[in-house]
Every structure is written in structure tokens, then in C-alpha cells.
N, C-alpha and C positions, 0 to 999 in steps of 0.2 A: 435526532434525540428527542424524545416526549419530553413535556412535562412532567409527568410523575417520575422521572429520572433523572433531571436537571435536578445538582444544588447550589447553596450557595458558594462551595468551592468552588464548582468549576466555572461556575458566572465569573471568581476571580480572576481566575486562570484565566480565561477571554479576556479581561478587557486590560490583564496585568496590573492588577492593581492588589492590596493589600484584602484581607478576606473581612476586616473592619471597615477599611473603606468603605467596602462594599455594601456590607451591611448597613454607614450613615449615608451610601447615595441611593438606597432604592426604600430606605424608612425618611428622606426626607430631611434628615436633619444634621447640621456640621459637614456638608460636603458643599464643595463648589458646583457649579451649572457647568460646566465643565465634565466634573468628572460623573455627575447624576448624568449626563447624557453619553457619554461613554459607558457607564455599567447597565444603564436601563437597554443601548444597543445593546452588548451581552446577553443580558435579560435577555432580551426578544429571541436574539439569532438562537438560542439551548430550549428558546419556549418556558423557560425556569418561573411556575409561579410561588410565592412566598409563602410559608405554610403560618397562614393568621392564626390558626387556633392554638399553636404550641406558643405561636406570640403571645396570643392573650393570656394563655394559664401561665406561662413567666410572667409576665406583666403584670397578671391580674383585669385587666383590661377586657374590655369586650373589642374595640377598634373602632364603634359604633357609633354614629352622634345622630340624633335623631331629629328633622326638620318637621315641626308642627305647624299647620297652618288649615286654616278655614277650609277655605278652597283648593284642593291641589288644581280644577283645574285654570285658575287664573293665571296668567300670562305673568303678572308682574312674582308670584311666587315660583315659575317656573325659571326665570332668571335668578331670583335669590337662590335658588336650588344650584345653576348651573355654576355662579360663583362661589360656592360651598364648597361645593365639590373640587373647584379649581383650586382651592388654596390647603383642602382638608387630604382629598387623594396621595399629595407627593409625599404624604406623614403616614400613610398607610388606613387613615380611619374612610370608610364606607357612608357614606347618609342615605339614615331612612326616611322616607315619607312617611309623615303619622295627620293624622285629621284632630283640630281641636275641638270640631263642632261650634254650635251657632252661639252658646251660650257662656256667661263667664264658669255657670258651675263646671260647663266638659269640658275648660279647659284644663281647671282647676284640678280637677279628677284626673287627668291624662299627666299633671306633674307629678300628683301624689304617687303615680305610680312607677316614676320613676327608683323607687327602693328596689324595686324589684330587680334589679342589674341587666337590662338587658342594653342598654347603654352609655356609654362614657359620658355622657352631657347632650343638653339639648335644647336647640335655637327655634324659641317658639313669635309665632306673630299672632297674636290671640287677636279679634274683630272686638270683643270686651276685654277691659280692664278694671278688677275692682280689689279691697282691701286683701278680702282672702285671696287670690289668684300671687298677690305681692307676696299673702303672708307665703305660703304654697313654694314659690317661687325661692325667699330665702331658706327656708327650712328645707329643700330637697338634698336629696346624698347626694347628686352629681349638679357640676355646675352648668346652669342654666343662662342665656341668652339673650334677652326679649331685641327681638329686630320689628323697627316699624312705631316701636315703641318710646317714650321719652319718659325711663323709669330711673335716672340716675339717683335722683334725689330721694328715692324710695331705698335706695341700696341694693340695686340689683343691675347689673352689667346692660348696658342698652345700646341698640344702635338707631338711630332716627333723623329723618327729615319733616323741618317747619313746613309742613302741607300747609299749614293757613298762609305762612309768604307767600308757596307758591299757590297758592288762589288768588291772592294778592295781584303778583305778577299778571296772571291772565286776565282780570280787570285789565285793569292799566292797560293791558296790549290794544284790546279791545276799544277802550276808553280814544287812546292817542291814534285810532287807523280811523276815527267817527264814529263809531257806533255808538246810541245812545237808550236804546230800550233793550235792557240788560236783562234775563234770566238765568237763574242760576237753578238746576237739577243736580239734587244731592241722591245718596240713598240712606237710609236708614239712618236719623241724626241721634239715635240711641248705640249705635256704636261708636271706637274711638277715631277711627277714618273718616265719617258722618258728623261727627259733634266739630271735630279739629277743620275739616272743611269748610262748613256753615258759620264757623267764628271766623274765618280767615277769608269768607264774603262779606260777611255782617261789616267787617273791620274796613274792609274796601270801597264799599258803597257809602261809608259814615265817613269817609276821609274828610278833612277842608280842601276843599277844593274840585270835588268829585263832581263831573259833569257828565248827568244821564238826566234824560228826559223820566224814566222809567223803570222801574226794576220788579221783578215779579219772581218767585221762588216754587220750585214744586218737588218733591219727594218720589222718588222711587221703590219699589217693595225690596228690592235689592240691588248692588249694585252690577249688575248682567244687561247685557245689550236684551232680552225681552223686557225687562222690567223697563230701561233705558225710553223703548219705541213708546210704551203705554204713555209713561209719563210725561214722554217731551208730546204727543198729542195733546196735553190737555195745557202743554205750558204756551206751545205755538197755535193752535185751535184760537182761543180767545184773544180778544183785543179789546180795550176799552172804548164804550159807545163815544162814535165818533173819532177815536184814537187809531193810531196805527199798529200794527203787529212787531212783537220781538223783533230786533235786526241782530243780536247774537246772543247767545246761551255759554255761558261757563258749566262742564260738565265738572261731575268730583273724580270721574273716573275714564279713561279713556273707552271701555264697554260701555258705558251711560253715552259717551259722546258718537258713538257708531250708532246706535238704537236714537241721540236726537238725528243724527243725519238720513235714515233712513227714515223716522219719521217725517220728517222736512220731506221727503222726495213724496210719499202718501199723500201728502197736502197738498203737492204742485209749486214747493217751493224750492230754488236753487241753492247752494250752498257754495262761495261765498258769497254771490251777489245777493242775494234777495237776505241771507242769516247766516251770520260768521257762527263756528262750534270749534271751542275748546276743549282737550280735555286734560288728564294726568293720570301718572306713570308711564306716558312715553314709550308703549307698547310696541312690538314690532305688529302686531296687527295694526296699530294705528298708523302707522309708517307706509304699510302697502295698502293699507284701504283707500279708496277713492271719493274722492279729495284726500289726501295725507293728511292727516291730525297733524294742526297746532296742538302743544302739547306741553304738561309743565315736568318735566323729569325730576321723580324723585331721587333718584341714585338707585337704581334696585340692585345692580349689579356690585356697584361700592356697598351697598348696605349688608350684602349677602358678605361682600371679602371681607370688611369691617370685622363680622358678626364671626366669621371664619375665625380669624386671627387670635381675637379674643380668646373664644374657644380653646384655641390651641396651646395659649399661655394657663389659663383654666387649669384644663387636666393637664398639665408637665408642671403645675402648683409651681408658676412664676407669677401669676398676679400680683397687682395692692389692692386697694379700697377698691372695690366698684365706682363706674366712672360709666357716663355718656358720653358716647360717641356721635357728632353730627355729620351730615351731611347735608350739604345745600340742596336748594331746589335752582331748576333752572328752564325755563323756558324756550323751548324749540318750537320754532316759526314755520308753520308748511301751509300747504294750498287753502284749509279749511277756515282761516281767514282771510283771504286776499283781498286788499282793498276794493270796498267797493267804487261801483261803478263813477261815481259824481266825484272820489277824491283822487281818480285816476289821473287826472291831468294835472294836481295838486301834486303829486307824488313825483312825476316825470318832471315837473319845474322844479323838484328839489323843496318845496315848500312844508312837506310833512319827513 
């Protein structure tokens, strides 16, 4: 039997179940995992797909929720994507990919337009944040989302992780394996990823107690493994007359951290012995690249289901007040720090 001739009766009739049922296990909502996986077989075996547009003109509904982001092609947004989708899907809404551009004004511009109905709400991660984009944000007809963001206290629904802890963390890791001539490659400190980064260095290196010989900072044009290579040349290149060269680099991003490693290889230097590289968001590129990024995990995936959830309460108008959402940071350990070579036998006594 086609598709265009499965409906939702006879998906009943398959899976024996009530023709309501049926209709809360395949929109997602008031049916047990039990019985969603009992009708969606149905579903499959008839081919039956759900006719969304006569949904949405009863509902009023587009089914739509739209993912804004800088970059689609960044890795840590294509995971926010992928857990979107995973908690938005079994309710029946769609995500689209929409671009906010470089600046606060396009992002600001891309909310305004949401009057125009073409979808339910929408979970954006602007690279800026400023008055108007907030103001923007509460005055939109559909409810709106900020992931990446730490908007609570402005009145708008947010989902975020303290990046300056985890910059924090990858000091310290650094700090406690020896290393002590410290660089840190941000990108662009006029965004909120870049400004929230270089405070949560600044903060690390001022600690009491902070033991580095040296610390040295350098800026990237953006944060991509090209811009990454350029800059860690100039941060690794130099050393102070007489002084010795970086022994590890905190990246802001795991792309910055692949562009210092491959710059370290241009120079003739090894990675972890000669220059330990960190970086965050905990990328599956950073995972298979060689050496495997140490790495400071902001949650993208939790940040993405968070921001999902929300959403969902949103448009079915169960929210209260807007409220922040956190997620921690957390630090994963792989090859592109490994001890070096002098505190190896310090390590096998058990001494570090």
C-alpha cells in the first residue's frame, strides 16, 4: 500500500490500538514508548506519512521552529541541530536552518521577521548580543530561545554554559601536568564566545596561586582552523630574548586548537611533547584528529535538548517567567596534552 493511500485509520487498525491513541503516539505527546513504538511500526509497515499541512491549518501552526546560527557550518552547531531535532521530531515540528550573520544588527533583523508566520518559534545563537537584539527578542509573536546564551536576567528563555569555568579548567589541567609558558588563542574578543573566553583566561592566570613562568595571548580573525594556523604562527614563532618558547596553548575553540596543531607541526614542533593544545566544544573532529584534543565540553548536545524542551513548553503555552537554563562545562583529557617527557617518571611513581 503507498503512502498516499495509508491513513490514519488503518495505522489503527495495524497496530490495534484506539484511532486517538494513535494520533497522541505518532504527534508525540500523552502516549507511552511502548505504545509510540508499536504505532510508528504500523506507520512504517502502510508507509502512512501524516498530512502536516491540514495539521497546521487546524492548529494554526506552521509545525516549524527555526535554528539560527552564525555558522551552519560549525560542528558544535551541527550537534545543537542534531539534538533539536531529537526531542522536537517525535511532537511532529520540522527545524529549519536559518543563518544570523556576522553582526548583532542581522541578527536582530532575522527576529523582527519573525511576524511573518513562517514559523512556530525560534532557537537562535547569535556570535553578538546587544540591547536591541534582547529588545527584538522579547517583543517577537513567536517564542524565541537564545542557546549558548546567558539571557535569563534580560527575560528571555536561555540556554548556556560558563565558558570562562571551562577556560578555567584547561589552565589548571595544563598548570598541574608542568607546563608553565601558557598561551592562550582566542578569536574575535568583540563577540560573546571571545569576550566570555578571554575573561575566563584573564581570571585563571590572576588566580593566587597561579604558577606560570609566562603567559602570552593572541587573537585570531575568526574562530576556523585557517584563521587558528595563522595565529598560533605568531603565538608559537616568538620567544623571549633568551627565554624559552610556549610549552602549551589554551585554544577558545576546538578549530583554533586543530589550526595551533598543525601550526606546531610547520615549526618542527611535536604536540604533546615539545607543546601541550587545548581546546573546547569537544568536537567530534577533535576526537579523530591526531593527536585527539584535550578538550573543554560545553554540553552542545544537552544545550541543543535543553533549548528543545523549552521550546516545546513555549508553543503548547505551558511556560512561567523566563528562566536560565545551565549546563556545566567539563573537561575531557586526550592525547594533545600528555605528559611531558621530564614528568613521566613522576607520573608512573604516582607523584602527580
Amino acid at each position: 500500500m503507498t503512502s498516499s493511500r495509508a491513513t490514519l485509520i488503518q495505522v489503527a487498525e495495524r497496530a490495534g490500538v484506539s484511532l486517538a491513541s494513535t494520533s497522541r503516539a505518532l504527534h508525540g505527546s500523552g502516549a507511552s514508548e511502548a505504545m509510540v513504538e508499536r504505532v510508528r511500526a504500523a506507520a512504517d509497515e502502510l508507509g502512512y506519512s501524516p498530512d502536516v499541512s491540514g495539521r497546521s491549518l487546524k492548529l494554526g501552526r506552521t509545525f516549524q521552529i527555526a535554528f539560527a546560527v552564525a555558522d551552519i557550518g560549525n560542528p558544535v552547531h551541527a550537534k545543537m541541530m542534531a539534538a533539536l531535532h531529537e526531542v522536537l521530531a517525535p511532537h511532529g515540528y520540522r527545524v529549519v536552518v536559518m543563518t544570523t550573520g556576522d553582526t548583532p544588527e542581522s541578527a536582530t533583523e532575522l527576529v523582527r521577521s519573525l511576524g511573518s508566520g513562517f514559523v512556530d518559534g525560534m532557537v537562535v545563537s547569535p556570535p553578538h548580543t546587544d540591547e536591541e537584539l534582547v529588545r527584538a527578542v522579547r517583543r517577537a509573536p513567536v517564542p524565541v530561545v537564545a542557546i549558548g546564551r546567558s539571557l535569563g536576567a534580560h527575560g528571555v528563555d536561555s540556554v548556556s554554559t560558563d565558558s570562562a569555568a571551562g577556560v578555567g579548567q584547561a589552565v589548571r589541567h595544563l598548570v598541574e601536568t608542568g607546563r608553565r609558558r601558557i598561551g592562550f588563542l582566542n578569536g574575535p574578543p568583540d563577540t560573546s564566545p571571545g569576550a566570555e573566553r578571554k575573561r575566563g583566561f584573564d581570571d585563571a592566570v590572576s588566580a593566587p596561586g597561579f604558577a606560570a613562568e609566562r603567559v602570552d595571548v593572541a587573537l585570531a580573525e575568526d574562530f576556523t582552523v585557517v584563521a587558528g594556523v595563522a595565529a598560533a604562527h605568531r603565538l608559537l614563532a616568538g620567544a623571549p630574548r633568551g627565554g624559552a618558547r610556549l610549552d602549551a596553548v589554551v585554544a577558545a575553540n576546538d578549530l583554533l586548537a586543530i589550526g595551533t596543531i598543525l601550526a606546531a607541526r610547520e615549526l618542527g614542533l611535536s604536540v604533546p611533547e615539545d607543546v601541550a593544545v587545548t581546546g573546547m566544544d569537544d568536537t567530534e573532529m577533535g576526537r579523530i584528529f591526531q593527536p585527539s584534543l584535550t578538550s573543554v565540553s560545553l554540553g552542545s548536545a544537552e544545550l541543543g535538548r535543553a533549548a528543545a524542551r523549552i521550546m516545546l513548553r513555549l508553543v503548547e503555552g505551558k511556560a512561567d517567567e523566563p528562566r536560565e537554563t545551565p549546563v556545566g562545562p567539563r573537561l575531557v583529557v586526550r592525547e594533545s596534552t600528555g605528559v611531558p617527557p621530564m614528568l613521566a617518571g613522576a607520573v608512573r611513581k604516582g607523584a602527580l
